[in-house]
C-alpha positions in Angstrom: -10.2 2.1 9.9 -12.8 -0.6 8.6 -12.9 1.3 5.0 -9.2 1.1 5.0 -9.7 -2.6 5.5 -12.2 -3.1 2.9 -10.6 -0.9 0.5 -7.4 -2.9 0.6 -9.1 -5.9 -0.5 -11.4 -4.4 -2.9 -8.3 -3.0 -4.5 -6.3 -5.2 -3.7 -8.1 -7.5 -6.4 -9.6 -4.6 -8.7 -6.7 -2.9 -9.7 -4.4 -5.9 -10.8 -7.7 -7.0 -13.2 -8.2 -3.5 -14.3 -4.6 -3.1 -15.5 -5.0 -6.3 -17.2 -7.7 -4.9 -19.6 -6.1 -1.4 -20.2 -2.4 -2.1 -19.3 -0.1 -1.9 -16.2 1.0 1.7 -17.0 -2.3 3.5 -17.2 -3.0 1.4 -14.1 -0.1 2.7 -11.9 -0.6 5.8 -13.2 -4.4 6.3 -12.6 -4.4 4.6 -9.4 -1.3 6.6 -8.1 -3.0 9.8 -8.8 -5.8 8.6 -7.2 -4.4 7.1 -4.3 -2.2 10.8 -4.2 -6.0 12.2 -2.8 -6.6 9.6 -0.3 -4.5 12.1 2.6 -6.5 15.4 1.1 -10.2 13.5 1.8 -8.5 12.4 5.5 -7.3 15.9 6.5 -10.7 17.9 4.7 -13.2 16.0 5.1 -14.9 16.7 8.4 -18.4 14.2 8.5 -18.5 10.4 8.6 -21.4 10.6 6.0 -18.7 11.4 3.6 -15.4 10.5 5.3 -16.5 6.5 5.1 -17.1 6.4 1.4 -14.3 8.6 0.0 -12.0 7.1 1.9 -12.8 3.4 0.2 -13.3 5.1 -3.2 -9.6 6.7 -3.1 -7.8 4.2 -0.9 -6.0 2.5 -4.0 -2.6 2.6 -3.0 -2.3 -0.9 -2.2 -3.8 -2.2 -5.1 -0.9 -0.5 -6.8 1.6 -1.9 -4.1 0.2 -5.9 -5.7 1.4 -4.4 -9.2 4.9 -3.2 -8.9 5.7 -5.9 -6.2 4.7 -8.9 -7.6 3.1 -8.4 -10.9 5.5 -5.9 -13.1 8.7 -7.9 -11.7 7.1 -11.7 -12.6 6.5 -10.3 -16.2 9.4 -8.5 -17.1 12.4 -11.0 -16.4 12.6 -14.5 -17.9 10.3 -17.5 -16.5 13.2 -19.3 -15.3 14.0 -15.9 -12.8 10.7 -15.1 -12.0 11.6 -16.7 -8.0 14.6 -14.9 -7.8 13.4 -11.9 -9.1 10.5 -11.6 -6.2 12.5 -13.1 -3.5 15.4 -10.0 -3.9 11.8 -7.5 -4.2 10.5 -8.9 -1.1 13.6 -9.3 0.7 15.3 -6.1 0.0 11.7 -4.5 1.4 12.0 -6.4 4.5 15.4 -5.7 5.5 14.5 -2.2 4.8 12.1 -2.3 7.3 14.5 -3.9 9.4 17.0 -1.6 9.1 14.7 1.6 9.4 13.0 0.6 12.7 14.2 2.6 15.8 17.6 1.3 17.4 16.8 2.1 20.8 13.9 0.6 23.0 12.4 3.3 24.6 13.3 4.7 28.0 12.0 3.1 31.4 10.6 6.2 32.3 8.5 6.4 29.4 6.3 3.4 31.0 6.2 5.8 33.7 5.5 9.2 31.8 1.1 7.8 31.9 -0.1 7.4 35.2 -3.0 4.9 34.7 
């Protein structure tokens, strides 16, 4: 769990800097396919010698996530819509979530289904 946490910053930062020097495209692109391998090294990968490190090194997802959220949206409509523009991105993502969460609580004999 701590290499997830590092790797989201780490890419979190890297991958909006790298796009800048070889374009957003070739970014989302390389980092996707990247990021695609990032379940394969979690379900393979047996030692923590190894686990650790490739983890980190294909955990990119999120630096992607910083791109087409904020980044690609800010500098493709006009200055003057730039607010508007991320405020229906974020919004529509949070009433997604909203919407996709479970409608029922869970059952009183669930709390019961553990003895402790």
């Amino acid at each position: 769990m701590s290499s997830l946490g590092f790797a989201w910053v780490a890419w979190g930062g890297l991958v909006p800097a790298i796009s800048d020097r070889i374009g957003r495209k070739p970014a989302m692109v390389a980092f996707s396919l990247i990021a695609a391998c990032c379940p394969l090294v979690l379900l393979n990968v047996d030692r923590m010698v190894w686990l650790l490190p490739l983890v980190f090194l294909t955990y990119t997802g999120l630096g992607c996530f910083t791109l087409f959220m904020a980044t690609i949206p800010a500098e493709t409509v006009s200055p003057r819509r730039i607010a508007t523009a991320l405020g229906m991105i974020m919004g529509w993502a949070s009433w997604r979530a909203v919407l996709s969460r479970p409608r029922w609580p869970a059952s009183p004999r669930t709390a019961t289904a553990c003895p402790s």
